[in-house]
C-alpha positions in Angstrom: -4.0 0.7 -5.3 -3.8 -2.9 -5.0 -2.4 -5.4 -2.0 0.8 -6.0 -4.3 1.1 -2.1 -4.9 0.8 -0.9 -1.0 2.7 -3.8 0.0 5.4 -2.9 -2.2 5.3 0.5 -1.5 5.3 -0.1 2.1 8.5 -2.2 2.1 10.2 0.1 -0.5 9.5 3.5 1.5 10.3 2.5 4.9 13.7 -0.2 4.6 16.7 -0.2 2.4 15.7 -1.4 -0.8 18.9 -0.4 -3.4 16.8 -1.5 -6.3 12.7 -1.0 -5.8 12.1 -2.6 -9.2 14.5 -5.8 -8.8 12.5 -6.5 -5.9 11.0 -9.9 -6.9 7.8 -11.8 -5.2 10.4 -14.4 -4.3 13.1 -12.2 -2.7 14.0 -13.0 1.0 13.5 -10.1 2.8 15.5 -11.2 6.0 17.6 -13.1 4.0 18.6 -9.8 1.3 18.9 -7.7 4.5 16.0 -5.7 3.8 14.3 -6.1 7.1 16.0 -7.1 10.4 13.2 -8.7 13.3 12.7 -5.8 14.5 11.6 -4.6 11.4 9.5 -7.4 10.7 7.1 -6.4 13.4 6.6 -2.9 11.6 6.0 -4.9 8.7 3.5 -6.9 11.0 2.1 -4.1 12.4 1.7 -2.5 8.6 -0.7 -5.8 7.3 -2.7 -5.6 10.2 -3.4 -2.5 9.8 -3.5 -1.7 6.6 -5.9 -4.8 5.5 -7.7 -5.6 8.3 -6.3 -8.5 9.6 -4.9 -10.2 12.9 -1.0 -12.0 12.5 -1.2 -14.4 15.2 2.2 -14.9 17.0 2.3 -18.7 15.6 1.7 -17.2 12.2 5.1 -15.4 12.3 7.0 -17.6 10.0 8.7 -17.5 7.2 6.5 -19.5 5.3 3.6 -16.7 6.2 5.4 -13.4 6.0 9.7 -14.4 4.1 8.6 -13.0 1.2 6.5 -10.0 -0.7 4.7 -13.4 -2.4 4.7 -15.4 0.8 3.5 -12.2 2.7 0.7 -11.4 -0.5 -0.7 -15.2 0.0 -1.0 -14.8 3.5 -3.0 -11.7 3.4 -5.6 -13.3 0.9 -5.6 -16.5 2.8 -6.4 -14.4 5.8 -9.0 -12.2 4.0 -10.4 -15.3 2.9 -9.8 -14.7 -0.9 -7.3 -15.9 -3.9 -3.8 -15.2 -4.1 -3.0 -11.5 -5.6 -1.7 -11.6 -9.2 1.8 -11.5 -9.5 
């Protein structure tokens, strides 16, 4: 399983997500109302687990971690690799 599919998975199986496939790279996910702030921090708490990694509190923006794209980026940027294929 790749970053986009436990990502995806992750998001799908543990928040309210009506559609699973109309969930697009772009979608806000505060914005949609698919995760509150408190439910960011599981999402947090999910990539740094899950790949390895350490979000730093000044990482926790929405340019980093708004999207499953922005959130994909991030990972790879923090593992030091490309982007993950759409």
């Amino acid at each position: 399983m790749d970053t986009q599919q436990r990502l995806r998975g992750f998001i799908t199986e543990n928040f309210y997500v009506p559609d699973a496939e109309e969930l697009a790279l772009d979608t806000p996910l505060i914005d949609a109302g698919i995760v509150d702030s408190t439910g960011m921090l599981e999402v947090i708490a999910f990539i740094e687990g899950a790949f390895g990694i350490r979000v730093e509190d000044r990482e926790t923006l929405p340019e980093n971690l708004g999207t499953l794209g922005r959130i994909l980026a991030f990972i790879a940027r923090k593992q030091g690799g490309a982007v993950a294929a759409a």
